[in-house]
C-alpha distance (Angstrom), angle and dihedral (degrees) to the residues before:
residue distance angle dihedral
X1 . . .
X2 3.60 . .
X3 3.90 120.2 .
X4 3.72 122.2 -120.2
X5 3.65 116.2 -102.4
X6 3.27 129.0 -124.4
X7 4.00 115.9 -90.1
X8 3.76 116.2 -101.3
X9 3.91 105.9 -120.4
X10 3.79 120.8 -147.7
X11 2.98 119.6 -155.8
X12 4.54 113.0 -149.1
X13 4.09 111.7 -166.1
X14 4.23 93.4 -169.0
X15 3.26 135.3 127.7
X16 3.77 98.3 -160.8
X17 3.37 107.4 101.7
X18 3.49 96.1 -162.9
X19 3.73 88.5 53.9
X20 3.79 92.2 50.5
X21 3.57 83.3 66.4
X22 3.15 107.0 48.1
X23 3.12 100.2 52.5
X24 4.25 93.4 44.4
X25 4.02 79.5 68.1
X26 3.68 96.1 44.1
X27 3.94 92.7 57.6
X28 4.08 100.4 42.4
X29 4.16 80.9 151.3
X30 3.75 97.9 63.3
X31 4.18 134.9 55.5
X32 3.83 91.2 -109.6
X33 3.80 114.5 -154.7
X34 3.55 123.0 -161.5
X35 4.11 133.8 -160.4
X36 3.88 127.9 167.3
X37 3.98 95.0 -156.1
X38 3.89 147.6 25.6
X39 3.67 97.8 -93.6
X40 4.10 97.1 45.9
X41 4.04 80.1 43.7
X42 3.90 85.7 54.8
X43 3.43 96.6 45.0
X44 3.75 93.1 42.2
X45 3.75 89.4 62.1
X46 3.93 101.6 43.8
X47 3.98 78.7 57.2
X48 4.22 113.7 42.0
X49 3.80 95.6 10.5
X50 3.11 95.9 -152.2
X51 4.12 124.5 -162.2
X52 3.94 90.8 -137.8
X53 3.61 139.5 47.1
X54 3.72 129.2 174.7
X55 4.31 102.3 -150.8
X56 3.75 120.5 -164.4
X57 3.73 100.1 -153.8
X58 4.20 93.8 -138.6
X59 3.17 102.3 77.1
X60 4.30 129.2 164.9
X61 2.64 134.2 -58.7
X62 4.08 85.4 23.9
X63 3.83 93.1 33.2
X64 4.38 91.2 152.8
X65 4.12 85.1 48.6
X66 3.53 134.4 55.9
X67 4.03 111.0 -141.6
X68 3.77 85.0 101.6
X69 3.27 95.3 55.3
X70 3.39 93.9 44.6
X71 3.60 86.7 51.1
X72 3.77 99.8 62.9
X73 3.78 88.2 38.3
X74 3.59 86.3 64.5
X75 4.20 96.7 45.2
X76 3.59 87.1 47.3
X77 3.60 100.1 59.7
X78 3.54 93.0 40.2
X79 4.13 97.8 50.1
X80 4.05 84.4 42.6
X81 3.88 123.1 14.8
X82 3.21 93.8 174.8
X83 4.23 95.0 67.7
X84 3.31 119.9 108.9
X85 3.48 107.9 -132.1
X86 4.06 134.8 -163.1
X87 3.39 127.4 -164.1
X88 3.95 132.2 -147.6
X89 3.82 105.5 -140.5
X90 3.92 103.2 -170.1
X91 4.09 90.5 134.2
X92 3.98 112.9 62.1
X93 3.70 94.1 -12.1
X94 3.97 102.1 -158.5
X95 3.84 98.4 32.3
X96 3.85 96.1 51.3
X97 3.66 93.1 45.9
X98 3.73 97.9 51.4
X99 4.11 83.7 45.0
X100 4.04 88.8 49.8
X101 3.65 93.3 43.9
X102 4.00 95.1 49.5
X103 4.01 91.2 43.3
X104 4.14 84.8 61.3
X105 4.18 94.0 -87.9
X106 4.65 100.7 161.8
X107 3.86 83.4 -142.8
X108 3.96 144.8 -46.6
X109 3.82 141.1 -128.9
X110 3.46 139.2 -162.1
X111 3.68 139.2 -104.1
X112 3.10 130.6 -89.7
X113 3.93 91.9 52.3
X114 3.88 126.4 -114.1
X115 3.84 101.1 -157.5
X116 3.66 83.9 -161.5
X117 3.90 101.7 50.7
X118 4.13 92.1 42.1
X119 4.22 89.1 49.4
X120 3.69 87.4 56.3
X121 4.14 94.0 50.4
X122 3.98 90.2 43.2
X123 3.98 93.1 54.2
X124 3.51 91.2 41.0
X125 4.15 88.6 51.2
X126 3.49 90.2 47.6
X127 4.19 93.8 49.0
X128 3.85 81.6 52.4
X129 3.71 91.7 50.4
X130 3.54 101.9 51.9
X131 4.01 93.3 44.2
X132 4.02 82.2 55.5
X133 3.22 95.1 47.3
X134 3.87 105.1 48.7
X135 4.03 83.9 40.2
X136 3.70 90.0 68.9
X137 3.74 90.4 42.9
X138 3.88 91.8 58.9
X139 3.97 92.1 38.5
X140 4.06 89.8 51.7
X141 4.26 90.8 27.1
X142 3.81 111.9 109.4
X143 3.87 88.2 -120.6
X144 3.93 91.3 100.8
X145 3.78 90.9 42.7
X146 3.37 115.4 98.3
X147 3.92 107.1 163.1
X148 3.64 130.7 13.0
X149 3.73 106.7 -50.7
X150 4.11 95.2 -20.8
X151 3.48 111.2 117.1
X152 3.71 122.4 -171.2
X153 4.04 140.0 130.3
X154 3.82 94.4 -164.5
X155 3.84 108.7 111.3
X156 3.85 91.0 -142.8
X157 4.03 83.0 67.6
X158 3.28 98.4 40.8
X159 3.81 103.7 61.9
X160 4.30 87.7 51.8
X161 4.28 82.7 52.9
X162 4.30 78.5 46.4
X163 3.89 90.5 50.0
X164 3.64 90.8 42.3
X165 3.25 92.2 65.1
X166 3.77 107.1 44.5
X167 3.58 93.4 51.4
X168 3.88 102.4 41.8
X169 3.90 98.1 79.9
X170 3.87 81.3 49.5
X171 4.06 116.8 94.2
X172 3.42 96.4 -131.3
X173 4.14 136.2 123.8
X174 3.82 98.3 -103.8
X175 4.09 105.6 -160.3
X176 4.41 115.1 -164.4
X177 3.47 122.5 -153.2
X178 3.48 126.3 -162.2
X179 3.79 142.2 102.8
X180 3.48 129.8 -70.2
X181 4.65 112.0 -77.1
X182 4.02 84.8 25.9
X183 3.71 93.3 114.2
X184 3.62 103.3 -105.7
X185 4.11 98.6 149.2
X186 3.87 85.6 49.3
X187 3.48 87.9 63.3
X188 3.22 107.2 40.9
X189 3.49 84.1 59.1
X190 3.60 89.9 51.1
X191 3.47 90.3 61.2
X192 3.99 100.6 44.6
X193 4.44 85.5 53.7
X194 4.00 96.6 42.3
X195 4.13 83.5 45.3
X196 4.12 100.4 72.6
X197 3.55 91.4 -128.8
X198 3.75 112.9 155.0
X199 4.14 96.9 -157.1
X200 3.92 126.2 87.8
X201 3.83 122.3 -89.5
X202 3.78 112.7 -107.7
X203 3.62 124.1 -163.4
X204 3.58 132.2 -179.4
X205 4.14 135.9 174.8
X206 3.57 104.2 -131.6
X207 4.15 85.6 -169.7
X208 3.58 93.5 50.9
X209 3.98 98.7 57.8
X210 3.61 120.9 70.5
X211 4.22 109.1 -98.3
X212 4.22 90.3 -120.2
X213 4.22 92.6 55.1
X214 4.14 90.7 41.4
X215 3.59 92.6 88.6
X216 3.95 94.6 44.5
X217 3.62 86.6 48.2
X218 3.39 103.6 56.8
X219 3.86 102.0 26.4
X220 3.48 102.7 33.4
X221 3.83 139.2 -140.2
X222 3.77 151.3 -94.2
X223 3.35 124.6 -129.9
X224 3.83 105.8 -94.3
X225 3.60 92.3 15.6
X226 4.02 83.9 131.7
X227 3.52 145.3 -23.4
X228 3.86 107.2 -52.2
X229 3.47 90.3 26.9
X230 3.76 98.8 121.1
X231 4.02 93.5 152.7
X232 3.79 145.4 8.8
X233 3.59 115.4 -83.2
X234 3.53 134.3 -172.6
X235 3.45 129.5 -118.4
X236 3.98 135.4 -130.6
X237 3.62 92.6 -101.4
X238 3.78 99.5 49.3
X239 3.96 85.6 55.9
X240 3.20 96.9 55.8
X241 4.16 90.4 57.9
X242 3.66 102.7 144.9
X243 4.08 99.0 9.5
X244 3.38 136.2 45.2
X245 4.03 140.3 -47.3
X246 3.98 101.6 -156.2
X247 4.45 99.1 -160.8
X248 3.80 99.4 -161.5
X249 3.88 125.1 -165.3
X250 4.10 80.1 15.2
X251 3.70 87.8 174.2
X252 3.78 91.7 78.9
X253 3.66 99.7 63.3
X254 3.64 113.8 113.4
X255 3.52 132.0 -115.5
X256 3.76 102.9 -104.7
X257 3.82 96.5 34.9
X258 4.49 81.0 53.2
X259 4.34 83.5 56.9
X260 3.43 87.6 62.0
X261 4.15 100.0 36.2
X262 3.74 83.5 51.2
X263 4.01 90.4 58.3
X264 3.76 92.7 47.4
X265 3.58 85.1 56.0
X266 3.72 98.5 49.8
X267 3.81 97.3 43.7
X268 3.80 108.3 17.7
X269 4.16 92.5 -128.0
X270 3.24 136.1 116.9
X271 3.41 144.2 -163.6
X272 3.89 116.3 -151.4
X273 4.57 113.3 -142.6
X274 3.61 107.5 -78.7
X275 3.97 89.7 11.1
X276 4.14 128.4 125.0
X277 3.91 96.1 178.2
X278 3.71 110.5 93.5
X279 3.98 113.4 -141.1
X280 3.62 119.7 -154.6
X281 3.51 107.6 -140.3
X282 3.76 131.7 175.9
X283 3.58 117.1 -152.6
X284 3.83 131.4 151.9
X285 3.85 114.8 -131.9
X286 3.40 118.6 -149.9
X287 4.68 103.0 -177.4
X288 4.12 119.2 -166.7
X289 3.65 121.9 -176.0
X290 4.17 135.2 161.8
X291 3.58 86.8 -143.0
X292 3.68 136.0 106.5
X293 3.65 100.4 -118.7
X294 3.93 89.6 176.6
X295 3.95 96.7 60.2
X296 4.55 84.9 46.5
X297 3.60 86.1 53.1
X298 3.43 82.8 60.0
X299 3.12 103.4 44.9
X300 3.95 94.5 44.4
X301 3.25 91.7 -108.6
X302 4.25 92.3 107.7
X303 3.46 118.2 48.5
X304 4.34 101.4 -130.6
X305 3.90 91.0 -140.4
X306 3.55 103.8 50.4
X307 4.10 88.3 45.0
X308 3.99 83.2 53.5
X309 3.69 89.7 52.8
X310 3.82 97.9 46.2
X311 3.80 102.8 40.9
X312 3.87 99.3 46.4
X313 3.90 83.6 140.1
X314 3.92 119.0 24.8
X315 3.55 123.9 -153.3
X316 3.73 113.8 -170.7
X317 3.89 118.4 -163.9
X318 3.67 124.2 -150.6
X319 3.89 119.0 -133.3
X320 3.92 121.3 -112.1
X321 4.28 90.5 -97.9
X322 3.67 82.9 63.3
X323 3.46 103.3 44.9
X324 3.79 111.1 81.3
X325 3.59 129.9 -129.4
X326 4.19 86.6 -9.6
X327 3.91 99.2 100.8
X328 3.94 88.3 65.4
X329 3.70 96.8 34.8
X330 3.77 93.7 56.1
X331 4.11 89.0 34.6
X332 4.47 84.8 63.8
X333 3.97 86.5 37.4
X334 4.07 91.9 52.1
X335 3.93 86.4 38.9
X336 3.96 93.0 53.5
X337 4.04 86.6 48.1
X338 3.75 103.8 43.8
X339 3.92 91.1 43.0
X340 3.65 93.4 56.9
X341 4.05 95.5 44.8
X342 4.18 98.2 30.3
X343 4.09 106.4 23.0
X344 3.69 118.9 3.7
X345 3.90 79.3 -170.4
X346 3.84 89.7 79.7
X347 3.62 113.0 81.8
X348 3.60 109.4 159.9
X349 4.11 149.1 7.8
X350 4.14 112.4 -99.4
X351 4.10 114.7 -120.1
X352 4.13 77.1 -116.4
X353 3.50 101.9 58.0
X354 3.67 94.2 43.1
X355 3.89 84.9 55.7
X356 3.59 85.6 47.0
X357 4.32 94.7 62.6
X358 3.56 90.2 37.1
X359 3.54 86.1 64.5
X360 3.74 111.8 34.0
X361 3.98 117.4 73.1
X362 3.63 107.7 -118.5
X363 4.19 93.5 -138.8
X364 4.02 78.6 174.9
X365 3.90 94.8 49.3
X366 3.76 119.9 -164.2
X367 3.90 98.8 -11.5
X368 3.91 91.2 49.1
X369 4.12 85.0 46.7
X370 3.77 83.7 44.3
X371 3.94 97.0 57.4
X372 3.31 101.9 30.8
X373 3.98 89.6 57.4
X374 3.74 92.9 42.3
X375 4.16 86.0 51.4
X376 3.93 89.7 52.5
X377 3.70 97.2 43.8
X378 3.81 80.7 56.2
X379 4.02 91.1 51.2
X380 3.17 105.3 38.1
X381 4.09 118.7 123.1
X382 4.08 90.9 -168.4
X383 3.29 145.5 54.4
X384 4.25 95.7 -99.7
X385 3.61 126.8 38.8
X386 3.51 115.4 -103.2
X387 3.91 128.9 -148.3
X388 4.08 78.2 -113.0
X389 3.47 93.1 62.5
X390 3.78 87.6 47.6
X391 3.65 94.6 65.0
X392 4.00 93.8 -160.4
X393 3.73 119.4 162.6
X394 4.01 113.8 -122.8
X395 4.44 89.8 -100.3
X396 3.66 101.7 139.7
X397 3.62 130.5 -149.8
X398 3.88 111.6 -67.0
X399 3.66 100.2 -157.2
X400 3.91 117.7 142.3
X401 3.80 102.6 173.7
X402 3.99 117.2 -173.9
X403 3.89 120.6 -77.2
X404 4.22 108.6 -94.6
X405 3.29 111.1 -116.0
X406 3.96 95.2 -112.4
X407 3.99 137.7 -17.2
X408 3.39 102.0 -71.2
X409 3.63 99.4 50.0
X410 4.08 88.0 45.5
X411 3.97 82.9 56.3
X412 3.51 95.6 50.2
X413 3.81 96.5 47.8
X414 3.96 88.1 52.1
X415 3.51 83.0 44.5
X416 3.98 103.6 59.0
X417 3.34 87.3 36.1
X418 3.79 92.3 58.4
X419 3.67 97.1 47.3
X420 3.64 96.0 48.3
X421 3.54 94.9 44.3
X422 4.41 83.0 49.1
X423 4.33 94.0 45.5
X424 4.41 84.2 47.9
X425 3.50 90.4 55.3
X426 3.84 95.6 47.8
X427 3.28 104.7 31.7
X428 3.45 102.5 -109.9
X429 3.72 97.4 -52.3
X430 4.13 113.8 149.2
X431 3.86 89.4 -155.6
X432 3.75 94.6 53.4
X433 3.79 104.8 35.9
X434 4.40 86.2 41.9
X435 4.53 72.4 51.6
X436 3.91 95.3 53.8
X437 3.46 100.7 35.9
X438 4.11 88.6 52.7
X439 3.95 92.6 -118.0
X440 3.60 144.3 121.1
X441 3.99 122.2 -97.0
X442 4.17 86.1 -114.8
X443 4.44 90.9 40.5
X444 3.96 82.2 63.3
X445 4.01 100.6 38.3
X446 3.95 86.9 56.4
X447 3.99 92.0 42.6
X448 3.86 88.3 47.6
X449 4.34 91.1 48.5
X450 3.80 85.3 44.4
X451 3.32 93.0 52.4
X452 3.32 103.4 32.3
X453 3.86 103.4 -124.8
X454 3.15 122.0 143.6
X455 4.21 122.0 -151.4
C-alpha cells in the first residue's frame, strides 16, 4: 500500500475576493492558499511554502499599478527560488510580462481569467516542480557516493573506491597515483576513516614547503637545534601517533631527507633535529604523487627502496576525461552546492553547458571542474548555468583509447560509453536516458542486463 502524498499547496496572491473563490473551486486537487496583499502573500509563503503562486501584478494599496506586485514578485523569488511563479498581467500586458519573466516570473496570463488556460499552466508548473525537486534529491542523494565524500558513477572510479576499501583495515603504506585535481587527499582520507585508527589525520605538501624546513617539519626539533630554534617542536610524524601521516606530492622529497624517511619506515623511530632520544612512533603513511616515480628511480632521482617501502599497494586514479559520465554528475552536484552557499538564484545546470563539459577535456580534472563551476554559480544572471557562464574554450576531448579487438567489441565500448554518458545526464532515469540515446525503455533494459550496468 502506497502512502498518501503530500498535498500540493497553491499559493493565490489576489485581492478579488470573488476571484479567490473561484478559483478555490476550480483547483479541488490542490491545497489552495489565498492572500489579498504583499505582506499576507509574504506571510503565506514563510508558512505553506508552496511551489506555485498565481500573482496578479495590482496589488493594494496600488491595485491600478503594478510596483506592488512587482514587489512581492521580487521577495518571493528571493525567500524561495525554487517557486514557480505566475503572473496576472491585466495592466500593460506585454511590458509587464517580459519584466516578470526576466525578474525570474515561471509564466504569466492574462486578464480576464480562462479557468481552463491557467489550470493547464499550474499543472504544468507543478510537473516542473516536482522533476526539480527530485533532481536535486538524486544530485545531493548518497546514490552517487561511493566512499566518504567521493562521488562518482563512472565504473573506472568506482573499483579505486572498491580497492579503497579492502585495503584500508590493512596496515600497509597505501601509495595514489594520479594527476594533479583527481582527488588524491580525499582519498587518502578515505583510507585513514575506513582504517579504525583512533589518531588524527595528518597531511602535509612536501612540494609546498621549502626543501631545508622539510625535515623540521615532519620530524621535529629541539630546542636549540639551530638558530630560530627557541623551543622543541614536534614534527608531522609524531602528530600523526595513532592515525595517519598523508605525504602528498611525495615525489618532491629530496634525496637525503628520503635516507632518513626510509629509516622511519624500517624501524618506526625517530629522532627529532638536535634530539638523541629515539621515539617510537606508529603512524600509517599513506604517499600520492603525479609523478613517475619509476622513470626518477632511474634517473637517481628516487631512491628504489624507499619507493618499495611506500607503495606496498598502488592505487592508480584515472583523470576526469576518463571517468565516464562523472564530469557532469559532479558539475550538477557542485552546482546544487555553490547555489545554495554563493547564489540561491541558481537552481540547475543548462542542457548546453552540460554539452559543454562533456566535450571539453578537463586537463585540470575535478579541481578545475570545481572552480570553474563555483566561478559560474557566482556569474550566473539565471536560474541554471549556462555553457556562457562556463566560459570554456572549444578544446575537445583528447581521448585515443586502444583499437577493440573486432566489431563487436568496438560496438560495445561505444555502447557503455553511450549509456553511461545518457543515465549521467538524467540522473539515472530509464525513460530519459532510453529518450537521449533514441531507444525504447525495454532496447535499454536488455543493453543494461547485457552489459551488466546497473542504473
Amino acid at each position: 500500500m502506497t502512502e498518501p502524498s503530500e498535498p500540493k499547496v497553491l499559493l493565490v496572491v489576489e485581492d478579488d475576493e470573488g476571484l479567490q473563490r473561484q478559483l478555490k473551486w476550480a483547483y479541488e486537487g490542490y491545497e489552495v492558499v489565498c492572500a489579498s496583499d504583499r505582506q499576507s502573500a509574504i506571510e503565506a509563503l514563510r508558512a505553506y511554502e508552496p511551489a506555485v503562486v498565481t500573482l496578479d501584478l495590482g496589488l493594494p494599496p496600488d491595485p491600478d499599478g503594478t510596483e506592488e506586485g512587482f514587489a512581492a514578485l521580487a521577495e518571493i523569488l528571493r525567500l524561495k527560488p525554487d517557486t514557480k511563479v505566475i503572473v496576472a498581467t491585466g495592466h500593460g500586458a506585454r511590458e509587464s510580462a517580459l519584466r516578470a519573466i526576466g525578474m525570474g516570473a515561471y509564466d504569466f496570463y492574462k486578464k480576464p481569467v480562462d479557468i481552463d488556460d491557467l489550470g493547464f499552466i499550474v499543472a504544468r508548473a507543478f510537473h516542473l516542480h516536482e522533476i526539480e525537486v527530485e533532481n536535486r534529491r538524486l544530485e545531493t542523494g548518497p546514490a552517487a557516493t561511493v566512499l566518504g565524500s567521493i562521488i562518482t558513477a563512472a565504473p573506472e572510479m568506482v573499483k579505486v573506491a572498491k580497492t579503497i576499501e579492502r585495503v584500508a583495515s590493512a596496515d600497509v603504506s597505501v601509495m595514489l597515483l594520479g594527476a594533479s585535481g583527481t582527488g588524491k587527499e580525499l582519498l587518502a582520507r578515505a583510507v585513514h576513516e575506513k582504517s579504525g585508527r583512533k589518531g588524527d589525520f595528518i597531511a602535509i605538501n612536501c612540494a609546498a614547503i621549502p626543501e631545508n624546513l622539510l625535515e623540521a617539519e615532519l620530524f621535529g626539533y629541539e630546542r636549540g637545534a639551530f638558530t630560530g630554534a627557541v623551543k622543541s617542536n614536534v614534527g608531522k610524524i609524531e602528530l600523526a601517533q595513532g592515525g595517519t601521516l598523508f605525504l602528498d606530492e611525495v615525489g618532491d622529497i629530496p634525496l637525503p631527507l628520503q635516507v632518513k624517511l626510509l629509516r622511519f619506515l624500517q624501524e618506526r623511530i625517530i629522532e627529532r633535529i638536535g634530539g638523541r632520544q629515539p621515539i617510537a612512533v606508529d603512524t600509517r603513511i599513506v604517499c600520492a604523487t603525479h609523478q613517475n616515480l619509476e622513470a626518477m628511480i632511474a634517473d637517481g632521482r628516487f631512491r628504489e627502496d624507499l619507493y618499495y617501502r611506500l607503495a606496498e599497494i598502488v592505487v592508480k586514479i584515472p583523470s576526469l576525461a576518463e571517468r565516464s559520465g562523472d564530469a557532469a554528475l559532479l558539475a550538477r552536484h557542485f552546482v546544487n552546492r555553490f547555489g545554495r552557499e554563493l547564489n540561491p538564484g541558481v537552481l540547475s545546470l543548462a542542457a548546453d553547458a552540460a554539452d559543454a563539459i562533456d566535450a571539453y577535456a578537463w586537463p585540470g580534472n575535478v579541481r578545475e571542474l570545481e572552480n570553474r563551476i563555483k566561478r559560474a554559480v557566482i556569474m550566473a544572471d539565471g536560474k541554471s548555468v549556462t555553457a556562457a557562464d562556463l566560459d570554456l574554450s572549444s578544446t575537445a576531448r583528447s581521448d585515443d583509447p586502444p583499437m577493440p579487438i573486432n566489431l563487436r567489441a568496438a560496438r560495445e565500448v561505444a555502447d557503455r560509453k553511450a549509456i553511461r554518458h545518457a543515465l549521467s545526464r538524467t540522473d539515472n532515469n530509464i525513460s530519459g536516458a532510453a529518450k537521449l540515446l533514441g531507444i525504447s525503455r525495454p532496447t535499454l533494459y536488455d543493453l543494461l542486463k547485457q552489459y551488466r550496468l546497473q542504473a
